[in-house]
C-alpha positions, 0 to 999 in steps of 0.5 A, a space after each residue: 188195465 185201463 178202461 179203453 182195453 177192456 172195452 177193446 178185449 171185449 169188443 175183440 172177444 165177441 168178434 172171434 166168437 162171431 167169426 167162429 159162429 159165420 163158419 161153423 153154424 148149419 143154419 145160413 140165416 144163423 151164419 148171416 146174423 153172426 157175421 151182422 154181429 161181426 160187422 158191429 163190433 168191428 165198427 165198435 173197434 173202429 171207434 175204439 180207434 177214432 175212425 167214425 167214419 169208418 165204422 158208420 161205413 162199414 154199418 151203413 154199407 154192409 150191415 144195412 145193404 150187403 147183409 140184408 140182400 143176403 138174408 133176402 137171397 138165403 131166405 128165399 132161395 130153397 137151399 138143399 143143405 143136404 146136398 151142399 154137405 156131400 164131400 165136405 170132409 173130402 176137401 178137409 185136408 187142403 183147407 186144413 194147409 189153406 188155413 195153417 197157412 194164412 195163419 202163419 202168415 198173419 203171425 207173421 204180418 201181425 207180429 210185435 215186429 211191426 204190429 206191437 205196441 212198441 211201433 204202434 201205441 195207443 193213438 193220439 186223441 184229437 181235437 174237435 175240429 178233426 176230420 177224419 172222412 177229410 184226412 182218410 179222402 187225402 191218404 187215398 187220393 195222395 199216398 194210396 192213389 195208386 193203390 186205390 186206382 187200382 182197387 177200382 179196376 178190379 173191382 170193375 173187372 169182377 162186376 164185368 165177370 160177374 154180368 158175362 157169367 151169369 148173363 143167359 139168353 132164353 131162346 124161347 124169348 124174344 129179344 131186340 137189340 137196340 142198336 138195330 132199332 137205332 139204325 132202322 130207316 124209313 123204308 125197312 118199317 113203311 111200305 107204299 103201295 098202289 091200288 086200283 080205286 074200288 067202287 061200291 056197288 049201289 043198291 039195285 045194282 047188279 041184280 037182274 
């Protein structure tokens, strides 16, 4: 066994355990720092397979932005776990074939048929001028265009979802459209109006 295996058995070992950890800790905090853990050594596999960019991706991105807004969120949201638990061991069955299932078919995706070392060895190293944020921008916008084209829909759909969602007006707010106040004119907001001139009376007169 050569050295690049054990790192990568090792690598692979803690990112099962990490994986276990997120599903399986009571603590939310506790779950969120296992799947930081997760995120890292699956940068580390990453690098294992010459893809840096990637793996700083994947640290900058999820481990530096995503993972610290959800410790934010679950640190300081007052999650009543109690009640969150309430039916859990109703919905055990359907998740027990949810999780048979998706484990079957990645035995069956990640089988030596298509995934094994015979089809997939260990890759070729590569020389020092090699770019591979330069090759991963070419597969995505000639082989994978289409592929990626469509990722970016759906992706916008969800973000548009999400906003129509979670979007609440308060009636007891008040609130002003913008495109009315575009179309106001002149006339809607000013007034003219005529008055007869008052003098002020001066002082003695008037009195008797």
């Amino acid at each position: 066994m050569t050295y690049t295996t054990a790192i990568f058995y090792f690598f692979a070992a803690i990112l099962v355990f990490a994986g276990l950890r997120v599903i399986t800790a009571r603590n939310p905090v506790h779950a969120a720092l296992f799947l930081v853990l997760a995120f890292f050594t699956a940068a580390g596999l990453w690098m294992l397979l010459e893809a840096e960019f990637l793996a700083i991706t994947l640290v900058l991105v999820y481990v530096g932005a995503v993972m610290v807004l959800f410790l934010f969120v679950v640190m300081m949201l007052d999650i009543n776990l109690d009640k969150l638990r309430e039916g859990f061991w109703d919905y055990l069955p359907l998740a027990g074939f949810v999780s048979v299932l998706l484990m079957v078919e990645m035995a069956l995706i990640l089988g030596s048929r298509h995934f094994g070392l015979e089809v997939m060895g260990t890759p070729v190293p590569h020389p020092a001028d090699y770019s591979n944020t330069k090759e991963l921008g070419r597969l995505l916008y000639t082989d994978y265009v289409y592929a990626f084209e469509l990722a970016a829909v759906i992706l916008l759909v969800a973000i548009v979802a999400a906003i129509a969602l979670t979007l609440r007006r308060r009636k007891d707010s008040k609130y002003i459209d913008p495109a009315a106040q575009v179309r106001v004119k002149r006339n809607d907001r000013l007034r003219i109006i005529k008055m007869q001139a008052v003098k002020k009376p001066q002082a003695g007169e008037g009195e008797a």
